[in-house]
C-alpha angles and dihedrals in degrees: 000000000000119000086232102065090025096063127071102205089013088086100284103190104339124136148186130225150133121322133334119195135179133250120016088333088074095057082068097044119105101195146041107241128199126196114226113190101170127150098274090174126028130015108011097035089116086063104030106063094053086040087059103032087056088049096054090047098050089049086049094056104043081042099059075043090064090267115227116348081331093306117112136215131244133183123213115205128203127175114239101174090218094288126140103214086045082053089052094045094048091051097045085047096052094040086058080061094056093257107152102161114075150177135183102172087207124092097217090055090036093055089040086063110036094090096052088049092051089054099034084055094225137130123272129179126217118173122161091358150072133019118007084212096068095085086082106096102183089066104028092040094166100037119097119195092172104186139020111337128209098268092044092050088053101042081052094055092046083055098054094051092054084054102052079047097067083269094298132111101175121128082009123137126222129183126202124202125195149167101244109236121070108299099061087034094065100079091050092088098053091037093060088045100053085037077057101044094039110036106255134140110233113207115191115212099180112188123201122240137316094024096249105102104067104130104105084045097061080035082070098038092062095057093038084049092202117210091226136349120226101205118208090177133118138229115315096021099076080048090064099038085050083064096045088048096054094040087052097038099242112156109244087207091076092054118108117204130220105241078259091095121103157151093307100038084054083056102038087056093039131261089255097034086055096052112129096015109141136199146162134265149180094191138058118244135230136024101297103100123106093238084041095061088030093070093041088057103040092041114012099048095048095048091256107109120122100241147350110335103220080069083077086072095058118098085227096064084052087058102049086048083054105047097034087045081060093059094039089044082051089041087059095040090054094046088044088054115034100006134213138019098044103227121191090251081057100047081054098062096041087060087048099054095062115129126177092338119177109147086245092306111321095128138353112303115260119204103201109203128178083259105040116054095182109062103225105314095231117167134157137218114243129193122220108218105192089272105037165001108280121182115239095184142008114271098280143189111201140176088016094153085061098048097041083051100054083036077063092051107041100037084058101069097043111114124180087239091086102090 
């Protein structure tokens, strides 16, 4: 039997397809339609193109299964550049379609359009980017940040490393290393709270776009001597600060990756050099998941697949099935419950109805609830051993209490007034 219509919360019986409105235009309406405005250009084009290509091909596949209640899915997928007006534009263009389901996949974007889907009332996604606030779902009701944020990402690595420390962190020392516009910002907040709460000295190493310039910072970092560096960089930026790390003799074994490092950093900095570098993830890596082979064998090896099929190897492939597999799971919920056509209040409901939820595995299991957006935050921390991904801890959610209590802080005082 197919996974598809085998798995609850592994995509039973979703689907993808052409347009989906609202009101009595979507009686009419055949599809469920969902709006993609990614950087298609400039900054995230090492993640974009693998992102897209796994959601086609999971719409593809739920789709050859009836899609949902016999409707597909289609995305529809518009170029942004990372800029936060072209955000606004391709979101006002697609909600005069009758698009009310998004994603950006750029904080930046992400935080441009928060206000104008608060007061469209429709439903925006936000995995892996944007505001850490957003989880909480009694302020941000229609924002979905499905999945580790980015304070939760950093407060598990801080955890981790006060694991690895005989569960102390005082008189410790922890860098943090960031690209210095708001994507590597966004964990600051959370980082001077728990440096607060635990002891620890924080020490901010911001580094200018794109990423290349980085010498006087590990300049820095020698004479500081870190304990360990938390990296919010991309692509080719841990490639660079690999280099920095071996000419100043800074262990890479006590640098902590962004989720944002994957297959062809590893190469780009060499299989042996990269021994021992860590980061932080939400998904599992590899081929070795059942959707996973499941696709292969449905598209790719019919000739079918959406794009080049060594992307498939690549962790961020992993990660757009994961976080496309979350709307089409919620599509299904909300068909299964209120049937068709899918409404935004629907769709809603269907992401909130979300429990223990892991695409058979594919990544940690989120519960979605009416208050927690988020669905648990869990991540873990993974080695790379010359050859391979290996595990250091179990998925994990840690310091909530204190994230949950800066979320509290911070989401009072959003209006709708920001944009």
């Amino acid at each position: 039997m197919k996974l598809v219509r085998m798995l609850k919360g592994a995509l039973g019986g979703a689907a993808l397809g052409a347009a989906a409105v609202t009101g009595a235009a979507a009686q009419e309406d055949e599809a469920f339609r969902m709006g993609v405005c990614y950087d298609l250009s400039r900054a995230y084009t090492f993640i974009t193109p693998q992102i897209v290509q796994a959601g086609r091909d999971l719409a593809d596949l739920i789709n050859a299964d009836g899609g949902i209640g016999g409707h597909p899915i289609e995305l529809t997928v518009q170029d942004h550049g990372n800029e936060p007006q072209r955000g606004i534009e391709c979101y006002e263009r697609l909600r005069r379609d009758g698009v009310f389901v998004f994603d950006f996949l750029s904080t930046p974007v992400s935080l441009a359009v928060v206000p104008r889907a608060m007061r469209d009332e429709v439903v925006m996604m936000q995995s892996l980017v944007g505001r850490g606030d957003a989880i909480n779902g009694e302020v941000f009701e229609w924002v979905f940040p499905v999945g580790p944020t980015y304070w939760g990402q950093a407060a598990n690595d801080i955890a981790f490393i006060k694991e690895q420390n005989g569960g102390s962190l005082e008189d410790m020392t922890i860098g943090f290393v960031y690209l210095d516009y708001p994507f590597g910002q966004e964990p600051i907040r959370i980082l001077e709270t728990l440096a607060e709460r635990e002891g620890f000295e924080l020490q901010l190493y911001p580094v200018p776009l794109p990423g290349n310039d980085q010498s006087a910072t590990w300049t820095q970092v020698r004479r500081n001597q870190p304990d360990y560096m938390i990296s919010w960089l991309l692509a080719n930026g841990h490639v660079v600060a690999s280099r920095e790390m071996q000419r100043n003799g800074y262990p890479i074994s006590q640098y902590i990756a962004v989720n944002w490092l994957n297959e062809v950093d590893i190469e780009n900095i060499g299989n042996e050099a990269a021994t021992g570098i860590l980061r932080g993830t939400n998904v599992v890596g590899g081929q070795d998941i059942p959707i996973i082979q499941e696709i292969i064998a449905e598209l790719y090896e019919e000739g079918e697949g959406n794009g080049p099929r060594e992307m498939i190897n690549d962790v961020y492939y992993n990660t757009g099935v994961a976080m496309y597999s979350v709307v089409f799971e919620a599509a299904r919920l909300a068909y299964e419950a209120d049937g068709w056509p899918i409404t935004p209040e629907s769709m809603r409901r269907g992401l909130r109805s979300l429990e223990e939820y892991d695409a058979n595995g594919l990544f940690a299991p989120v519960t979605v609830t009416e208050s927690d957006h988020g669905g648990g935050g869990r991540t873990r921390v993974e080695m790379w051993d010359g050859e391979t991904w290996v595990p250091q801890n179990d998925w994990t959610a840690a310091y909530q209490d204190v994230i949950w209590d800066v979320v509290d802080q911070y989401s009072s005082e959003f209006t709708l007034e920001e944009d």
